[in-house]
C-alpha positions in Angstrom: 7.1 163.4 110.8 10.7 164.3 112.0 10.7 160.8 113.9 9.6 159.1 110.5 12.4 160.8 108.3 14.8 159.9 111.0 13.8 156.0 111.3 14.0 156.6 107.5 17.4 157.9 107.3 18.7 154.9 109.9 16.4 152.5 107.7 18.8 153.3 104.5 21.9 154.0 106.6 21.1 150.1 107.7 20.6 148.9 104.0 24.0 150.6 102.8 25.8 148.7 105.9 23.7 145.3 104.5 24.8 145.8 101.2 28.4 147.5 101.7 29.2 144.7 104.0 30.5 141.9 101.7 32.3 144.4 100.0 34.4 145.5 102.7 35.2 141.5 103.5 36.1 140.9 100.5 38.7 143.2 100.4 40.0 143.3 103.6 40.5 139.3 102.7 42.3 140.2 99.4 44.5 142.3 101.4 45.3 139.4 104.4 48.3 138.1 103.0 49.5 136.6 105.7 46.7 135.0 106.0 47.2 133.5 102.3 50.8 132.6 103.3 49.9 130.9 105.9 47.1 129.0 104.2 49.6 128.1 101.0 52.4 127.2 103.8 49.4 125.0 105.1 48.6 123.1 102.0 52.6 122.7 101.1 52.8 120.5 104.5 50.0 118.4 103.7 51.2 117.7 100.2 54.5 116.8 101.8 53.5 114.8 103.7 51.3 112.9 100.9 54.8 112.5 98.7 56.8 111.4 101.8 54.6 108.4 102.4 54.6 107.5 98.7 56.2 104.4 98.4 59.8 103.5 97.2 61.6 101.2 95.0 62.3 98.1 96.6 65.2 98.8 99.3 64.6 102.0 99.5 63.7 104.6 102.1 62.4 108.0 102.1 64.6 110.9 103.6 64.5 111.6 107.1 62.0 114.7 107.6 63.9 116.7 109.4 65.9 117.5 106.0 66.0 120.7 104.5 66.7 119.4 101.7 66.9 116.0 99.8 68.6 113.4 102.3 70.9 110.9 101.0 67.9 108.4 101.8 70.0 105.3 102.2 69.2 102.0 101.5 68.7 99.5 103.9 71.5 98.4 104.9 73.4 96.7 102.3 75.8 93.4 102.6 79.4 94.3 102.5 80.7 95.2 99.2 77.3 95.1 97.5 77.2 99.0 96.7 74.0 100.7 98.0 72.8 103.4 95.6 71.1 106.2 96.8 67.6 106.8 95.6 67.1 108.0 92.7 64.6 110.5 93.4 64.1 112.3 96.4 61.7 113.6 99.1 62.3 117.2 100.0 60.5 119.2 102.7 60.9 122.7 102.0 62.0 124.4 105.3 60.6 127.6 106.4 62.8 131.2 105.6 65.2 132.1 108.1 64.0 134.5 110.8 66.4 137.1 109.6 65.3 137.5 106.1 63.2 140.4 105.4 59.7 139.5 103.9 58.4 140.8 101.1 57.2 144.5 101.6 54.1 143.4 100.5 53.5 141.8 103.1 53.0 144.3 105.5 49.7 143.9 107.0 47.3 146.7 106.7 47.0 149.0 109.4 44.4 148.6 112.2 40.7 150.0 110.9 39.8 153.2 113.7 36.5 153.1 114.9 34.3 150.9 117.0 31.3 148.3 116.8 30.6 148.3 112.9 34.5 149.0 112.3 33.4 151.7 109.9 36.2 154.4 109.2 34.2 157.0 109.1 37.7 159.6 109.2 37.9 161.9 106.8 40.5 160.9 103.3 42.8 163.5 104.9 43.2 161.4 107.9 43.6 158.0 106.6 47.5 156.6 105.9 47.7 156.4 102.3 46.7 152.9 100.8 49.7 150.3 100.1 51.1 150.3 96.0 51.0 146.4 95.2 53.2 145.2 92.9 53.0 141.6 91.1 57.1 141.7 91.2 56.8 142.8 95.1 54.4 139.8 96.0 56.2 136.2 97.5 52.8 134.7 96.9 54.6 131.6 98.8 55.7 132.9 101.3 59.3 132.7 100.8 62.4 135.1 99.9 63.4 135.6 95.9 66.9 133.9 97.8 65.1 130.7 99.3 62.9 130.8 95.6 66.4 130.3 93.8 67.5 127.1 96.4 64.0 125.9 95.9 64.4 125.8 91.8 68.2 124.2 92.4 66.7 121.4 94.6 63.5 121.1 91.7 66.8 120.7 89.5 67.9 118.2 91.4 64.2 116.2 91.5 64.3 116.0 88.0 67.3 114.9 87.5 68.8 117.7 86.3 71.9 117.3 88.3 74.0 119.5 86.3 72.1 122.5 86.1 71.2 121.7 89.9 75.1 121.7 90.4 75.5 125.2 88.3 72.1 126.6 90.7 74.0 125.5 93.8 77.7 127.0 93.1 75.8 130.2 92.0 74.5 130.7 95.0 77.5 130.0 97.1 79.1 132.3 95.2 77.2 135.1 97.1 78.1 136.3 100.2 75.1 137.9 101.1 73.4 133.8 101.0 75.3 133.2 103.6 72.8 131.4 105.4 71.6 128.9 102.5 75.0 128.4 101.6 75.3 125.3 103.5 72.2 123.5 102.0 73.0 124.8 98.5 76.5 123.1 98.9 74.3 120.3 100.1 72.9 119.6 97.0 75.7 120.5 94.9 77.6 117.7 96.7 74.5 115.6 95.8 74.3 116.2 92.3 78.2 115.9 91.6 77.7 112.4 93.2 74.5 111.5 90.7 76.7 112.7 88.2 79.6 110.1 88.9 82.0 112.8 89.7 81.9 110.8 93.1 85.3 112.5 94.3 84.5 115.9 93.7 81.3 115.2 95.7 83.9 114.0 98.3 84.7 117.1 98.7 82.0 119.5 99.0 80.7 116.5 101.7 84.0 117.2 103.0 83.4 120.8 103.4 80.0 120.2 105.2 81.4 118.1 107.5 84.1 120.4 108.7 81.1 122.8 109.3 80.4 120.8 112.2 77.7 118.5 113.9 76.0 122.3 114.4 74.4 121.8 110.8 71.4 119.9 110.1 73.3 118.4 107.0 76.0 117.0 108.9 74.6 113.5 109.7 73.1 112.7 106.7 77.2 113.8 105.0 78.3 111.3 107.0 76.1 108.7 105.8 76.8 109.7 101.9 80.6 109.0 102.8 79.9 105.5 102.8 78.0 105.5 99.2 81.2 107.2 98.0 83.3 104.3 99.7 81.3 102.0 97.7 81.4 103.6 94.3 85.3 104.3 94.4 87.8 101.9 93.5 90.1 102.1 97.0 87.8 103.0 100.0 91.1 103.9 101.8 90.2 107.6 100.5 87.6 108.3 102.8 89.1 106.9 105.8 90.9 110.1 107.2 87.7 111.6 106.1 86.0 108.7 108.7 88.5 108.8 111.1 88.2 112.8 112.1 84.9 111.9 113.1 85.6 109.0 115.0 84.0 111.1 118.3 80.7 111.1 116.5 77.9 108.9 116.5 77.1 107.6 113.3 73.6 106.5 111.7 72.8 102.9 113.3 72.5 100.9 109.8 76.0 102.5 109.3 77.6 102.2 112.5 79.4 98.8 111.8 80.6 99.2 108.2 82.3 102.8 110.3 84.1 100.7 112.6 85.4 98.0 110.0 86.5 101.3 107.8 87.9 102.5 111.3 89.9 99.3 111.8 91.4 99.9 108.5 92.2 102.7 108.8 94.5 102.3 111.9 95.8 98.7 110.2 96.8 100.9 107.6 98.7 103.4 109.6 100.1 100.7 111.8 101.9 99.0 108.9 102.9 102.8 108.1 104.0 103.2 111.5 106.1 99.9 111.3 108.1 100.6 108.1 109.2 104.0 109.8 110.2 102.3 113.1 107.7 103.8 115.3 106.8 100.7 117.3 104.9 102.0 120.0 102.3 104.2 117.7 102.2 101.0 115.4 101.3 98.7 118.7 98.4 101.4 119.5 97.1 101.5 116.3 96.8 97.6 116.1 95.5 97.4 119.6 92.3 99.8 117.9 92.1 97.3 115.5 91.3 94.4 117.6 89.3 96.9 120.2 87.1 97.6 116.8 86.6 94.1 115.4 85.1 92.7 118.7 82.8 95.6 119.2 80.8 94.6 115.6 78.5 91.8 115.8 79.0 88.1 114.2 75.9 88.5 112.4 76.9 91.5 110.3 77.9 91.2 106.8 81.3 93.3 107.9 82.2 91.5 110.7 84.4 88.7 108.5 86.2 91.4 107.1 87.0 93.1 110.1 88.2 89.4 111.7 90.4 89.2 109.3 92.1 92.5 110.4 92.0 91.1 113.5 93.8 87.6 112.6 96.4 89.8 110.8 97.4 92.2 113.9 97.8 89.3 116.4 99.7 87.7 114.1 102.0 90.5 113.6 102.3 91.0 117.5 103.2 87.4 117.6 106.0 87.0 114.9 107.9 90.0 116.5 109.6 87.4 118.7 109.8 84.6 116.2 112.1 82.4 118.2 110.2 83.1 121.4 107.0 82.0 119.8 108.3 78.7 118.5 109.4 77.7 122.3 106.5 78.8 124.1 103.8 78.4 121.2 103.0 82.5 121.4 99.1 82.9 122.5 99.1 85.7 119.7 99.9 83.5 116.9 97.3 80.6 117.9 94.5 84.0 118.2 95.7 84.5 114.5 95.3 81.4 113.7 91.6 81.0 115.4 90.7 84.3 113.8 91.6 83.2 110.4 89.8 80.0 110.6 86.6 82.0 111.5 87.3 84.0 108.4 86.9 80.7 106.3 83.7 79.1 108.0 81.8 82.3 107.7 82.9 82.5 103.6 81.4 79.4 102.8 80.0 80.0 99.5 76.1 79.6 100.3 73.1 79.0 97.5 71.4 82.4 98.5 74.7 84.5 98.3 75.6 85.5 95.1 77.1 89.1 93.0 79.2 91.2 94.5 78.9 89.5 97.8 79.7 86.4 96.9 82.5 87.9 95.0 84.0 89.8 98.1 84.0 86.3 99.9 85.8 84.5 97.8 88.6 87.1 97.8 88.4 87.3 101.7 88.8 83.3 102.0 91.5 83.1 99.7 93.0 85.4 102.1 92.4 83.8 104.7 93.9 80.8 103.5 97.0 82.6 102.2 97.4 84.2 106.2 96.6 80.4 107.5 99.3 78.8 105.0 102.1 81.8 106.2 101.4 81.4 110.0 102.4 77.3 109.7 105.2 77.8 107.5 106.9 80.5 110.2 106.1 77.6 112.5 107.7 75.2 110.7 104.8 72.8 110.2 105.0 72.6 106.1 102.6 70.2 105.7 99.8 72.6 107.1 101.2 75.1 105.2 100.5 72.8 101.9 97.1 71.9 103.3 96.2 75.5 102.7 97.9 76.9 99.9 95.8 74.0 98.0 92.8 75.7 99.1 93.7 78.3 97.2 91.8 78.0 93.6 93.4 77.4 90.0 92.9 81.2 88.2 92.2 83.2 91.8 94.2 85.9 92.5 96.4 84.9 95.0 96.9 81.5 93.1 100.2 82.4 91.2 101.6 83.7 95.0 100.2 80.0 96.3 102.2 78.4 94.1 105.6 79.8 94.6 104.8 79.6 98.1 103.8 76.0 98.0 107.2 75.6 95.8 109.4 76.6 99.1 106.8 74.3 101.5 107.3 70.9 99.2 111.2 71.5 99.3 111.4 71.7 103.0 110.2 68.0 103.4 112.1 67.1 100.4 109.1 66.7 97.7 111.5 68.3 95.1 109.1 66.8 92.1 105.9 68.7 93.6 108.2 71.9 94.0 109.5 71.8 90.2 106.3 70.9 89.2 105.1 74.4 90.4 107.7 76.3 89.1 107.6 75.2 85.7 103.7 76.8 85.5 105.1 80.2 87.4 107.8 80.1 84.0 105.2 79.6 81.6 105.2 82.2 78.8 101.5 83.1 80.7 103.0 84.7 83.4 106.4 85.9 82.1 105.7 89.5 83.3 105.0 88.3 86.6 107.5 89.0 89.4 109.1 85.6 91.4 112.9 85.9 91.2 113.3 83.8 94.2 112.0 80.7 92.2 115.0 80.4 89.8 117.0 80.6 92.9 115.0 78.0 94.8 115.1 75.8 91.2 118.9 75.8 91.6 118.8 74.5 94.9 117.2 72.0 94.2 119.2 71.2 91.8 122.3 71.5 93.7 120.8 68.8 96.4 120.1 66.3 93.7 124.3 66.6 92.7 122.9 68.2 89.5 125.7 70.6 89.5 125.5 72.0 85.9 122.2 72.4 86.0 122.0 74.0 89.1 124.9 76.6 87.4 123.0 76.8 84.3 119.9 78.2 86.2 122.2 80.7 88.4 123.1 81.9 85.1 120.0 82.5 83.6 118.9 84.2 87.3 121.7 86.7 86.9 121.2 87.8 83.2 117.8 88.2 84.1 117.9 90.2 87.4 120.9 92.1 87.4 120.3 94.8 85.3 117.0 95.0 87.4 119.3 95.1 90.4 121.0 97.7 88.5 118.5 100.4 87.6 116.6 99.5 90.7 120.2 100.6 92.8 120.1 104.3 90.4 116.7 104.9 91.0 116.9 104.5 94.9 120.3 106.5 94.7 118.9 109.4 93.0 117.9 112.5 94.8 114.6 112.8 93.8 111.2 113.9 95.0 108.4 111.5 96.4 106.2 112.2 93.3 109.1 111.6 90.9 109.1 107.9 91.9 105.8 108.0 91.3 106.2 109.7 87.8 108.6 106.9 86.7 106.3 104.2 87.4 103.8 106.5 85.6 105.1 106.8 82.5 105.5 103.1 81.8 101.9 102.8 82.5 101.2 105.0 80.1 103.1 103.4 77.5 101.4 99.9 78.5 97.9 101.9 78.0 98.7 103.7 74.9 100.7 100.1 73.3 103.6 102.6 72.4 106.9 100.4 72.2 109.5 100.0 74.5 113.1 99.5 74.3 115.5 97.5 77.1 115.1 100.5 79.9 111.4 100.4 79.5 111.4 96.8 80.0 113.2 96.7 82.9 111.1 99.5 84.4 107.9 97.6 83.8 109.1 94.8 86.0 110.1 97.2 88.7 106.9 98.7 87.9 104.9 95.5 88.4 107.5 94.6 91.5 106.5 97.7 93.3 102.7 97.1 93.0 103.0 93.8 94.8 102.6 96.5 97.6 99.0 96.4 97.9 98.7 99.5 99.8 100.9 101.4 97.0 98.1 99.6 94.6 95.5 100.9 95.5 97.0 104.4 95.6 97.7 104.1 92.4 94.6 102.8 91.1 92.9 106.1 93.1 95.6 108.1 91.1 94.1 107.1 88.1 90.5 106.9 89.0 91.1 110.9 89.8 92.5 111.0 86.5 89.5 109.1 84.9 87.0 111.4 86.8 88.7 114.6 85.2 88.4 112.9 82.2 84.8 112.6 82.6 84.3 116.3 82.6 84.5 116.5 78.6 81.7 114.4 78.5 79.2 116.6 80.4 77.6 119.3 78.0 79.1 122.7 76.8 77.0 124.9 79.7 78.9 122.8 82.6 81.9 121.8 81.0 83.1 125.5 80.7 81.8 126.9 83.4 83.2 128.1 86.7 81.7 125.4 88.7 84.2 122.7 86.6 87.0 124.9 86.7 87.1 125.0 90.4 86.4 120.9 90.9 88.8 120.7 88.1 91.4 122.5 90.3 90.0 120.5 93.0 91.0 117.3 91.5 94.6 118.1 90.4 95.2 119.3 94.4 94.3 115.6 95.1 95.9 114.0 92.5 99.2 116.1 93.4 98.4 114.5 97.0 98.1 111.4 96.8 101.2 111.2 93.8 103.2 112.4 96.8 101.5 109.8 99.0 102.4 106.9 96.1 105.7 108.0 95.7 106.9 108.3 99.0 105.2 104.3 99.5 107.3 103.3 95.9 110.1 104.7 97.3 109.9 102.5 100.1 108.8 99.3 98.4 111.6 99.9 95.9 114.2 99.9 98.7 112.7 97.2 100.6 112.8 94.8 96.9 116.5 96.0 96.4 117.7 94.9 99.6 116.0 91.6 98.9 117.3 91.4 95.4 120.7 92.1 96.6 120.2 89.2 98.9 119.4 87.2 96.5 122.0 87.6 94.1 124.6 87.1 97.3 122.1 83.9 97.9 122.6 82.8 94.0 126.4 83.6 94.2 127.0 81.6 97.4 124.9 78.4 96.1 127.1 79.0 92.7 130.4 78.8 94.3 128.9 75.8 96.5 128.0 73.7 93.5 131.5 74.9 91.7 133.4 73.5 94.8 131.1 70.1 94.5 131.8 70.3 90.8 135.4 70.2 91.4 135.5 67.7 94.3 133.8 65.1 91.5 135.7 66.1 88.4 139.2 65.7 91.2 137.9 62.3 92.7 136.8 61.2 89.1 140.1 61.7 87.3 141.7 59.4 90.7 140.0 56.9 89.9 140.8 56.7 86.6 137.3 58.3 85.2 135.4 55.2 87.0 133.2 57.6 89.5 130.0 59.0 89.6 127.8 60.6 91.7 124.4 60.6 90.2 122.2 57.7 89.2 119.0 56.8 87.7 116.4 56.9 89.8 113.3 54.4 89.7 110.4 56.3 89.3 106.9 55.2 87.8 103.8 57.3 85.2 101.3 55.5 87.2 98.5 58.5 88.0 94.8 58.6 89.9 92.2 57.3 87.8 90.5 60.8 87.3 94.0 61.8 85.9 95.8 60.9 82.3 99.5 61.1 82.2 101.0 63.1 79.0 104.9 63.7 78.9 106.1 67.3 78.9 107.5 68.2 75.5 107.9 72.4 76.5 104.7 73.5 75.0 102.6 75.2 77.3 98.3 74.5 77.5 96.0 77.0 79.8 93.9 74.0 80.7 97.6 72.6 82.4 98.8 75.1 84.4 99.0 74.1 87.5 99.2 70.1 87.3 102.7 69.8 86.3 104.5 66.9 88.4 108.3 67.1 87.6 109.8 63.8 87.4 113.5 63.7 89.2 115.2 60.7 86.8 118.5 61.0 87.9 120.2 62.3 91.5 123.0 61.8 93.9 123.9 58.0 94.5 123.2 58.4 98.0 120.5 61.0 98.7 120.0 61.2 101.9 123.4 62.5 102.1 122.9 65.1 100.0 124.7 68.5 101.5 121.4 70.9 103.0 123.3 73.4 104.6 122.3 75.8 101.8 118.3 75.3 102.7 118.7 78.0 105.3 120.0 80.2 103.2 118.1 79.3 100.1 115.1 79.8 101.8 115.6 83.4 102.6 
């Protein structure tokens, strides 16, 4: 009987194990949270990895997946000048917490049941640790900090496009120093959304702070690739070369690395010209040695590689022309590698049926350039007929066309086609392009003039020349003497721009300054400075257009700041470079008023010399005559007589006919070509 009641007693002893059994699972389970964590970290991978193969707009690629956070995801890579957007959504794979953040305390796991084989506790309540207090506030049922929860929502921002709430999530957070350790990818995706919000160089420069983190970052490769969106999206690309260039020493993404080495070449062909106008020789020569050490490493096949020929053509040219007499003897090696360069520049710009937009459009520009350097090398050699050749490759309305025409001008007058030369400077003094800047063609008119023994025509024209550049002369000499600062310059130039934008009128200072305005932009370097100047100006405008949450916050306040730092910068930059230019066009001006005062008292000597030899002879001499000349034109041409009206659809075709010259013209006195062609 005692045997019975004791298989009895292990009989329900065994039942309550049966039936206490699940219950015990069960809870123990419920209590496993890092077993849940791991099991949600689990299922946050595979959906990951589901959106990351999702497919993308056309040209698009997903982010690499070793990013933290949204990678710029470039496109592929994208011919030259045809701006590659970044995608407009983006993959993110949410990285793990740091090591050193503390997780949740809720995450403790339970303490170690005592006991063997059933793993009962069968302890006394005195004994056992008291049971963990759960909290719903206390639980990270993700497994991640409140901290990485807060970058988490910023990026989420981001994803739905929410840019400036994501940029207001990501400047709160670097605004604690105890995130120390996100603040690198929350300043990632603050420099993102300031981009996506076409604040492109405030993005600049949280990129830029990135990137002087170092290569130690994860972030730092794919910064380097967004420079080149920005490049693309501003005006001058010339801002982001210092950026480029301190990370020459780096190796950049592979679709990228070619469009760095052409912005590499410009950037030293930029600070070689620098280094020239300051007399630093040596520097300059280094600088243009990079630039042909750069062009040959990039491959013909790439859509950057006519662009960086052309910087090529352009530094051996300049190494030849230092020893212009030299190079005329011996037929300087440098010069014909210009020339071979440049002619490469054209055959690869051959406008092609499948190349069209902004391509096509960078092309065009680049072989008009071309043709311009082409046109300039042969006309230093003295070949003028070449030189013609190529300046008529230059097309009616492009923007080198006006500069092609006045060059052509000087070209025709050195073989003696004086018609053709008139011809073009009667379109540059249209009332189309009265603002435009060519005082050397009134002085180049006159002599003309003055070799057809059309002396009071030729003083007529000196005339007009000196009423109309003196008091340029004039203002130009007090600016230059002034003791101002680099940005003053700069300011000068300013405030006539403004009074062009706003239509406000102008009295006879104002006009004078506008054509020194529009003579110191000839300086294309000084251009686009100036038009970074006021695409800084346009982005800060930009600001009042974003809603009242992010327009007064702290976040603008600070790229506000931001922006008036680099506006201050590069006004410094654009005054010191209008300082120069206006310097450099005074000295020529002054040359060229000595130029149109020499030619006048040559033609009032000739003048004299008739009017002495006329009254000898008893008022019987001359020394012009009419000349035979003919109306006949090409069949694809119409002749109509010049009456001084001016048509658009004309510009360009005039053909000045000489009627009347010297009685013997191939005596006609050419001493002053040399000097007229200054």
């Amino acid at each position: 009987m005692m045997r019975t009641h004791r298989l009895l007693r292990l009989a329900v002893l065994g039942l309550t194990l049966a039936w206490t059994a699940p219950t015990m699972a069960q809870s123990f389970e419920g209590l496993d949270l890092a077993g849940q964590s791991k099991k949600k970290k689990k299922g946050s991978s595979s959906a990951k990895k589901k959106t990351t193969s999702t497919k993308r707009g056309k040209g698009k690629q997903t982010a690499p997946a070793a990013e933290a956070t949204a990678a710029p995801a470039p496109e592929t890579a994208a011919p030259v000048g045809n701006p590659a957007t970044p995608p407009t959504t983006t993959t993110t794979t949410t990285p793990v917490a740091p090591a050193t953040t503390a997780p949740a305390a809720a995450t403790k796991p339970a303490a170690a049941p005592q006991g063997g084989g059933l793993g009962l506790d069968l302890t006394s309540d005195s004994d056992k640790p008291p049971a963990p207090t759960m909290t719903f506030d206390a639980v990270d049922v993700s497994g991640k900090t409140a901290d990485r929860q807060r970058l988490d929502a910023a990026i989420s921002l981001f994803k739905n496009d929410e840019y400036e709430k994501a940029a207001m999530a990501s400047h709160e957070l670097l605004g604690d120093p105890k995130l120390q350790g996100l603040h690198t990818e929350a300043r990632y995706v603050l420099a993102k959304s300031l981009y996506r919000m076409g604040l492109y160089h405030s993005s600049l420069g949280e990129f830029s702070k990135i990137l002087a983190v170092g290569p130690s970052t994860k972030f730092f490769k794919t910064s380097l690739e967004w420079l080149f969106f920005i490049s693309r999206k501003t005006q001058n690309e010339t801002v982001i070369l210092d950026e480029i260039a301190r990370y020459a020493n780096y190796e950049f993404p592979e679709k990228f690395r070619n469009e760095f080495r052409y912005l590499l070449a410009r950037y030293h062909f930029v600070r070689g010209r620098a280094l020239d106008q300051v007399g630093q020789t040596e520097n300059a020569d280094k600088s243009f040695e990079e630039v042909k050490r750069l062009a040959l490493t990039i491959p013909r096949t790439d859509p950057f590689y006519p662009r960086a020929k052309y910087l090529e053509g352009v530094a051996f040219f300049r190494n030849g022309t230092r020893n212009k007499d030299a190079a005329l003897k011996r037929g300087n090696t440098d010069v014909l590698a210009s020339v071979e360069a440049m002619k490469e520049v054209v055959r690869l710009t051959r406008p092609q049926s499948g190349r069209t937009g902004e391509q096509a459009k960078l092309d065009k520009s680049l072989r008009e350039l071309a043709f311009m350097q082409l046109a300039r090398t042969h006309y230093g050699m003295q070949q003028n007929r070449f030189s013609i050749f190529y300046l008529n490759k230059v097309e009616r309305g492009n923007t080198q066309w006006l500069e092609a025409l006045f060059e052509s001008s000087w070209a025709n007058y050195r073989i003696g086609q004086y018609e053709q030369a008139l011809g073009n400077l009667i379109t540059l003094s249209s009332p189309f392009f009265r603002e435009e800047y060519f005082p050397e063609a009134l002085i180049l008119k006159a002599v003309i003039y003055y070799e057809n023994c059309r002396y009071r025509e030729s003083n007529l024209i000196l005339q007009d020349f000196e009423h109309t550049y003196l008091p340029v002369h004039d203002e130009l000499d007090s600016l230059v003497k002034k003791n101002m600062d680099a940005s003053e310059y700069y300011t000068v130039l300013a405030d006539v721009q403004k009074k062009n934008k706003d239509g406000l009128e102008k009295n006879g200072t104002d006009v004078l300054l506008e054509r020194i305005l529009r003579l110191a932009l000839t300086d294309q370097d000084l251009k686009k400075t100036n038009d970074s100047i006021l695409e800084l100006e346009g982005e800060m405008d930009l600001f009042s257009n974003k809603g009242d949450t992010f327009k007064y916050s702290e976040l603008s306040k600070q790229l506000l700041e931001g922006l008036k730092v680099q506006r201050t910068h590069l006004i410094s930059k654009a005054g010191t470079m209008a300082k120069g230019k206006l310097e450099t066009e005074l000295g020529a001006l002054k040359l060229l008023l000595a130029n149109g005062l020499r030619i006048k008292f040559e033609t009032t000597t000739k003048e004299k010399e008739f009017l002495e030899e006329q009254l000898k002879a008893g008022g019987r001499t001359a020394i012009v005559k009419k000349y035979k000349y003919s109306v006949a034109v090409a069949d694809d041409q119409l002749y109509w007589p010049y009456e001084g009206e001016y048509w658009r659809d004309e510009l360009g075709t005039y053909q000045y006919t000489m009627t009347k010259g010297c009685i013997e013209r191939d005596t006609a006195n050419r001493n002053i070509q040399s000097a007229g062609a200054m």
